[in-house]
TISEKOL-692722 format. One line per field, with one value per atom (N, C-alpha, C): residue number from 1; residue in one letter; atom name; x, y, z. Coordinates in steps of 0.02 Angstrom, whole numbers. Layout:
pos = [NUM / ...]
code = [a / ...]
site = [CA / ...]
xx = [X / ...]
yy = [Y / ...]
zz = [Z / ...]
This chain:
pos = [1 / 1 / 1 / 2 / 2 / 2 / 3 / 3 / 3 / 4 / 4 / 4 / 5 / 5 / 5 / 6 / 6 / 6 / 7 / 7 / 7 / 8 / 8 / 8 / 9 / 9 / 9 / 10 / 10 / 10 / 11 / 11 / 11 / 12 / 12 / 12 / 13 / 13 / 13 / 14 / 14 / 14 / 15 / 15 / 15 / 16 / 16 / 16 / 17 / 17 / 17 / 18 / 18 / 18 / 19 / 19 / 19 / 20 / 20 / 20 / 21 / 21 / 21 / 22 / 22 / 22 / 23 / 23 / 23 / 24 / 24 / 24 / 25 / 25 / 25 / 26 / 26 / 26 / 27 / 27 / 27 / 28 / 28 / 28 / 29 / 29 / 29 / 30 / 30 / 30 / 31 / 31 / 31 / 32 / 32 / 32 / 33 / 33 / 33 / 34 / 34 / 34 / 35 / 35 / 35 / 36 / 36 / 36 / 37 / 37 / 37 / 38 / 38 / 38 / 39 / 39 / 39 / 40 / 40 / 40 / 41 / 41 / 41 / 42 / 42 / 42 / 43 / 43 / 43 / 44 / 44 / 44 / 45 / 45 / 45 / 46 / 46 / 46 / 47 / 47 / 47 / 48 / 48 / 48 / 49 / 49 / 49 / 50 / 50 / 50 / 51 / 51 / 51 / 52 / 52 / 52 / 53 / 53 / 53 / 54 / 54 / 54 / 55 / 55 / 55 / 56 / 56 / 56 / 57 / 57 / 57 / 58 / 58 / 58 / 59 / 59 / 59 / 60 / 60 / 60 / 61 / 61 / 61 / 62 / 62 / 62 / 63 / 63 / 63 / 64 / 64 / 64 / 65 / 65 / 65 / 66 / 66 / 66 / 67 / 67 / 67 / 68 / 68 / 68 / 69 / 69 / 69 / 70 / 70 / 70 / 71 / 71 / 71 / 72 / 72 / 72 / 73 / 73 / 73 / 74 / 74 / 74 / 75 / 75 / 75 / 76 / 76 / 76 / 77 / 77 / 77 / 78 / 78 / 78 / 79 / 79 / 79 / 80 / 80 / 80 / 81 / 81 / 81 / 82 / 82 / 82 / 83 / 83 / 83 / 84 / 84 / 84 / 85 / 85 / 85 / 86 / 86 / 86 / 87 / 87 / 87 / 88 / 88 / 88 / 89 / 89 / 89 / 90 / 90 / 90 / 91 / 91 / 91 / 92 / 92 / 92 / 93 / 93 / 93 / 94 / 94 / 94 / 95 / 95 / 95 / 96 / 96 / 96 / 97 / 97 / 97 / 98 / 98 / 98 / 99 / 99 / 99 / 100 / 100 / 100 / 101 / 101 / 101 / 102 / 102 / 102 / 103 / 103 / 103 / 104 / 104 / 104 / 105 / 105 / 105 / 106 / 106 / 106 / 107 / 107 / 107 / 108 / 108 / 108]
code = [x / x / x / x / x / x / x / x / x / x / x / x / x / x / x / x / x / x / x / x / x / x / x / x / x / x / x / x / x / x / x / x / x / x / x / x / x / x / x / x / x / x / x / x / x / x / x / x / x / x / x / x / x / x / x / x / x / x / x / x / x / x / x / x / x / x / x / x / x / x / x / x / x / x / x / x / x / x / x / x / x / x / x / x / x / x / x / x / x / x / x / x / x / x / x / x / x / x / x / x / x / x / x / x / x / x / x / x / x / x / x / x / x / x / x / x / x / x / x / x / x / x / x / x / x / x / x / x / x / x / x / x / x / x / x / x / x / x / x / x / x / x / x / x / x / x / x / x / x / x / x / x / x / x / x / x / x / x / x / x / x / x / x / x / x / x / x / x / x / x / x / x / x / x / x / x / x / x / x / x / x / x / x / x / x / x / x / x / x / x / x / x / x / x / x / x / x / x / x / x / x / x / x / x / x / x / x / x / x / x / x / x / x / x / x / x / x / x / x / x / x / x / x / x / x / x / x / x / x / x / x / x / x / x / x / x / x / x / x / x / x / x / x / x / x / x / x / x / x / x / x / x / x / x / x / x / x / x / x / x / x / x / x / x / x / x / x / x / x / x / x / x / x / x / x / x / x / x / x / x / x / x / x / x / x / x / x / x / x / x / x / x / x / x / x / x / x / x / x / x / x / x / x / x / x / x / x / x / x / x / x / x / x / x / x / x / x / x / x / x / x / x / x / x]
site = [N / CA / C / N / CA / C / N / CA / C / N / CA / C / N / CA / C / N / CA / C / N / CA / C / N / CA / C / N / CA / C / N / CA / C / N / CA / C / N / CA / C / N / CA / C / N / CA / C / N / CA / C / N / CA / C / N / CA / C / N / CA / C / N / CA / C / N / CA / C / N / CA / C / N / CA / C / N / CA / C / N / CA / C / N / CA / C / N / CA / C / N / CA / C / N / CA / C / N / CA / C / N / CA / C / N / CA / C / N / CA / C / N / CA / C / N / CA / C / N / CA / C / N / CA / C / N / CA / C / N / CA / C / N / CA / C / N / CA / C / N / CA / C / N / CA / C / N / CA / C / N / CA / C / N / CA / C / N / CA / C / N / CA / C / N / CA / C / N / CA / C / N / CA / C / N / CA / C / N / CA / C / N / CA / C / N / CA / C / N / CA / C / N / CA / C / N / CA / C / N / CA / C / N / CA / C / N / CA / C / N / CA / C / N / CA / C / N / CA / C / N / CA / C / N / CA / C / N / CA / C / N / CA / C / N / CA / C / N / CA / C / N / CA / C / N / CA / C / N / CA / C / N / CA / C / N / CA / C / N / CA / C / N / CA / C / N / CA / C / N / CA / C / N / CA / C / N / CA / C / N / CA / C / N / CA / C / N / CA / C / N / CA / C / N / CA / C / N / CA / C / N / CA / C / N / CA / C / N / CA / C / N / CA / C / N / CA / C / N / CA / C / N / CA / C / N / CA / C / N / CA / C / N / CA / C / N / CA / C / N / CA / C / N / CA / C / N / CA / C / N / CA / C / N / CA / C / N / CA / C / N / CA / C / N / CA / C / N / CA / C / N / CA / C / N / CA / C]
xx = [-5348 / -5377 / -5320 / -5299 / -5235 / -5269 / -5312 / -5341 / -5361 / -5365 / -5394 / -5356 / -5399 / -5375 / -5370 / -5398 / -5390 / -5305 / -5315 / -5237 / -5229 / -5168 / -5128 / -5107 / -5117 / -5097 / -5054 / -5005 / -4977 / -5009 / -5074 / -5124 / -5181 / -5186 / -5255 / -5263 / -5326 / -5327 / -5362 / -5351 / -5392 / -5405 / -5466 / -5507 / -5521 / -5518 / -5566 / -5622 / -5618 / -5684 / -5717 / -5656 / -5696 / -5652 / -5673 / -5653 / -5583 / -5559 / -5502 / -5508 / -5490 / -5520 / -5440 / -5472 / -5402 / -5451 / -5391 / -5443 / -5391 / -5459 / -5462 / -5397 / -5388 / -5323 / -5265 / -5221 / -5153 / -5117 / -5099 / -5049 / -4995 / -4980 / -4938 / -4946 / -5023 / -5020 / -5065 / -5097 / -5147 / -5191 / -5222 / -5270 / -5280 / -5345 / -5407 / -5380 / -5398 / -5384 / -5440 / -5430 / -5494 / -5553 / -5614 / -5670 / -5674 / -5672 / -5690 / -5744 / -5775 / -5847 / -5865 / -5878 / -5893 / -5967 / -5982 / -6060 / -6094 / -6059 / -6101 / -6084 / -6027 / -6043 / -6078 / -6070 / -6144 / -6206 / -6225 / -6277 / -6299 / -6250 / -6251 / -6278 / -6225 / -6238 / -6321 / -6332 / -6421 / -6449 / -6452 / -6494 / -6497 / -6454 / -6431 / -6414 / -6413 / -6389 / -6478 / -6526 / -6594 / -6579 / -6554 / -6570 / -6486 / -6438 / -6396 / -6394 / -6428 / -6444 / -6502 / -6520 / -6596 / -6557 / -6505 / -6466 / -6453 / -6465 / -6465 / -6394 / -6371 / -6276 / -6253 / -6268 / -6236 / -6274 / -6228 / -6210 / -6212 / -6195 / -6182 / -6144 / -6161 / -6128 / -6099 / -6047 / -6002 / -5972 / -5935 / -5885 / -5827 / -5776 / -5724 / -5673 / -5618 / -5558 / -5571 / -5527 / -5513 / -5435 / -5384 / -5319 / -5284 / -5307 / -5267 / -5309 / -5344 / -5367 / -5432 / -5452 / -5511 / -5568 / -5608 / -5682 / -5722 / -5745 / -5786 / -5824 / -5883 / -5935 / -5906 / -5916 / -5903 / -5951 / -5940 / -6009 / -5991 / -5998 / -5976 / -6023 / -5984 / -6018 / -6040 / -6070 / -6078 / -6008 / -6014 / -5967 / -5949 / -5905 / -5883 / -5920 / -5954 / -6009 / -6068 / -6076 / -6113 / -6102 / -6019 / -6000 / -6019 / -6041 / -6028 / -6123 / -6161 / -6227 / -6208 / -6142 / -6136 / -6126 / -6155 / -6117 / -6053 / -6015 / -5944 / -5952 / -6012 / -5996 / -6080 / -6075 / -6155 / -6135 / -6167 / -6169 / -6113 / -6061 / -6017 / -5948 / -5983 / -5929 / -5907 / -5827 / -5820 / -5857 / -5858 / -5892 / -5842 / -5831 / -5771 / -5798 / -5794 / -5830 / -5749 / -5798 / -5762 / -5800 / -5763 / -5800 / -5796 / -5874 / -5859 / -5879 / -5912 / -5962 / -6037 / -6084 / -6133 / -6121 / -6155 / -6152 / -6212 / -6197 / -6263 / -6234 / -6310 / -6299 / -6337 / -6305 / -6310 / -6321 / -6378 / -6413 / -6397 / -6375 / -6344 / -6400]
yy = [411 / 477 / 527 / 531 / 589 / 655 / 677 / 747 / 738 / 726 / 704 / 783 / 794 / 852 / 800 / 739 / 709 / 692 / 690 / 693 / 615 / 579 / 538 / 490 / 420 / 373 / 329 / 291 / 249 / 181 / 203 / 140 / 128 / 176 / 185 / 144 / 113 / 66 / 132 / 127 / 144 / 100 / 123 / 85 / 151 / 129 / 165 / 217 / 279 / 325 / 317 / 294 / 294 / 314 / 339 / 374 / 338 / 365 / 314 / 280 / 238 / 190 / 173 / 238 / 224 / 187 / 121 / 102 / 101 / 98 / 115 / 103 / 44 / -2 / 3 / 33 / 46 / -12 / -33 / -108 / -101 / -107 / -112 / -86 / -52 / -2 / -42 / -108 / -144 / -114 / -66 / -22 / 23 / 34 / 76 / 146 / 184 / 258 / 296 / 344 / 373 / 399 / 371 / 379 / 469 / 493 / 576 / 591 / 653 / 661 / 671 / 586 / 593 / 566 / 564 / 558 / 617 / 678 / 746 / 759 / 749 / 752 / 719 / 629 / 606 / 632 / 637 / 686 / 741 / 792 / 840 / 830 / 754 / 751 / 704 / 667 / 659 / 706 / 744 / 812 / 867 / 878 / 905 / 862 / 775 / 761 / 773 / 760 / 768 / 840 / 911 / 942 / 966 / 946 / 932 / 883 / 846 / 798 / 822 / 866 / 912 / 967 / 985 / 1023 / 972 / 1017 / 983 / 973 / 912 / 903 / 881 / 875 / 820 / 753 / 713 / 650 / 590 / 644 / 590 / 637 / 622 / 645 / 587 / 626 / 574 / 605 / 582 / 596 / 603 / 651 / 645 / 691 / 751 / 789 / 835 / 871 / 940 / 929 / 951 / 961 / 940 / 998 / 1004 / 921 / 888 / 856 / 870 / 904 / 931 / 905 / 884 / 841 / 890 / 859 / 890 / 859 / 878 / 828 / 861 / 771 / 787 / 789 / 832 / 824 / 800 / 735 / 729 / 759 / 781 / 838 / 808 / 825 / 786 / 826 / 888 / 935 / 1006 / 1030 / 1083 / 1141 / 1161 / 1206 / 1194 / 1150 / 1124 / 1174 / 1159 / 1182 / 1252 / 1313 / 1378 / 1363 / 1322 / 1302 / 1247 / 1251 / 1201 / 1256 / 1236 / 1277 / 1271 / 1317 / 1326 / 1277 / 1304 / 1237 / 1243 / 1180 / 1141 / 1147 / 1189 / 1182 / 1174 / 1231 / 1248 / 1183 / 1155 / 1103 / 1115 / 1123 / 1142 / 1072 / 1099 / 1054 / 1075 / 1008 / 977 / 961 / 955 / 944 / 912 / 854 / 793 / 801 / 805 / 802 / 717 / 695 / 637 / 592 / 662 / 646 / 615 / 597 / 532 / 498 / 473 / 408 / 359 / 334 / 251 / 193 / 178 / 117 / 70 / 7 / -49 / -93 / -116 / -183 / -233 / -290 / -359 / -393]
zz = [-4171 / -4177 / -4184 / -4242 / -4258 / -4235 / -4258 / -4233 / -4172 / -4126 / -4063 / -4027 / -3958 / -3919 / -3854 / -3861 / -3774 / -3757 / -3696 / -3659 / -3687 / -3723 / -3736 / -3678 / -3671 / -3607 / -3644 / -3605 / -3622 / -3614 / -3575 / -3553 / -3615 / -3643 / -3674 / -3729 / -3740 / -3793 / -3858 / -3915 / -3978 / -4016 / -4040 / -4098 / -4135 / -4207 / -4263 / -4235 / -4238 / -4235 / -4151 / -4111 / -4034 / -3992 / -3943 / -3876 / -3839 / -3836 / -3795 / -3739 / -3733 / -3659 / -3608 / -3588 / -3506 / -3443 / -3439 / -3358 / -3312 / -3268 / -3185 / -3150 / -3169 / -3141 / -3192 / -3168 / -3222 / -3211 / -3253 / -3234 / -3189 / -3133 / -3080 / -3052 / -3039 / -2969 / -2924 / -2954 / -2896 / -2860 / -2879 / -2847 / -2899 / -2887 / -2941 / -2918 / -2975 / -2956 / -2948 / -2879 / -2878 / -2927 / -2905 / -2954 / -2979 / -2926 / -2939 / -2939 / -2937 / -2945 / -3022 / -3060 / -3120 / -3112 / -3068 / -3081 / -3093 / -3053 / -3069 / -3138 / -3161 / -3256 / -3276 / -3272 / -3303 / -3291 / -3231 / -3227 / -3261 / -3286 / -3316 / -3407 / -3411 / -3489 / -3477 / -3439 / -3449 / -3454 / -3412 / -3412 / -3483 / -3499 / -3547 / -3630 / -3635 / -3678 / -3741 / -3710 / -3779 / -3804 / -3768 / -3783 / -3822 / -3820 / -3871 / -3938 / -3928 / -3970 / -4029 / -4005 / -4054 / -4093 / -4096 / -4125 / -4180 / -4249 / -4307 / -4328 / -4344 / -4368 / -4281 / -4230 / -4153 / -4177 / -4202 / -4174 / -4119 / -4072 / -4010 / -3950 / -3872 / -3836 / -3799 / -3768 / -3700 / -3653 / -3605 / -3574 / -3595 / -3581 / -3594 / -3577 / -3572 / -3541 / -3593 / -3583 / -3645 / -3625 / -3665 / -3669 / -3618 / -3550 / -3504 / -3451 / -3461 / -3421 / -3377 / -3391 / -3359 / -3387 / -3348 / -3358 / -3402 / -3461 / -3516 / -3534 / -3587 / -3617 / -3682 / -3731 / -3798 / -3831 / -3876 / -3929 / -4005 / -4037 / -4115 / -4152 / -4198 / -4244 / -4318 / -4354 / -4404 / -4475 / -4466 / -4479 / -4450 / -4479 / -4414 / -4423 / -4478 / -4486 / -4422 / -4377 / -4331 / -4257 / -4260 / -4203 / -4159 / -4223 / -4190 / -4158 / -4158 / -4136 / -4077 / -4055 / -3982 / -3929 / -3881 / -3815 / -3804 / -3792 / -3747 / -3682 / -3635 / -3576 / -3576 / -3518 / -3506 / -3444 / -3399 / -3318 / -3294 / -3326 / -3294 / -3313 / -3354 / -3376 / -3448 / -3489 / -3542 / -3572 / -3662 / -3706 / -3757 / -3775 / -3826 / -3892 / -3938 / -3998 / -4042 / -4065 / -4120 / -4171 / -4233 / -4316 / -4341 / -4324 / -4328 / -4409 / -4447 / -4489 / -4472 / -4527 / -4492 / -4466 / -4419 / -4362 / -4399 / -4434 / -4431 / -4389 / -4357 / -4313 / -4359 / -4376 / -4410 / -4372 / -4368 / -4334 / -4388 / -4337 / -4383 / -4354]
């Protein structure tokens, strides 16, 4: 993700068009790093993800940081003409927006 705004790990795996995947357990620290209160974000994005999702051009929501590290929900956009129709934050939590284009899910 060259355009990406999420904070950069030396842990983090990438794939093509997806979220970066930092885990729990950093290699040599033998212990998980505190969970945090990310359930009250998931919470936030259930509550809130149908009615982001009904906005014509969102994609998809998730979890994810803004710049400085701070717990955000993302929203992929289909294009950036989408964006000025996203909220700034959802319950007090910022909202991040990715231009992801269409999303098709392909059943094999």
């Amino acid at each position: 993700m060259s355009n990406s705004k999420f904070t950069q790990s030396p842990y983090a795996v990438f794939e093509d068009a997806a979220m970066p995947y930092v885990p729990d357990e950093l290699p040599g620290q033998g212990h998980c790093a505190p969970a945090a209160p990310r359930g009250r974000l998931e919470a936030a994005r259930r509550r809130n993800e149908r009615a982001l999702m009904a906005i014509d051009g969102v994609e998809g929501v998730s979890l994810g940081q803004t710049a400085i590290g701070k717990e955000a929900l993302v929203v992929y956009l289909r294009d950036p003409s989408v964006k000025r129709r996203v909220p700034l934050q959802v319950e007090g939590y910022p909202v991040e927006t990715s231009i992801t284009g269409q999303i098709d899910i392909q059943r094999w």
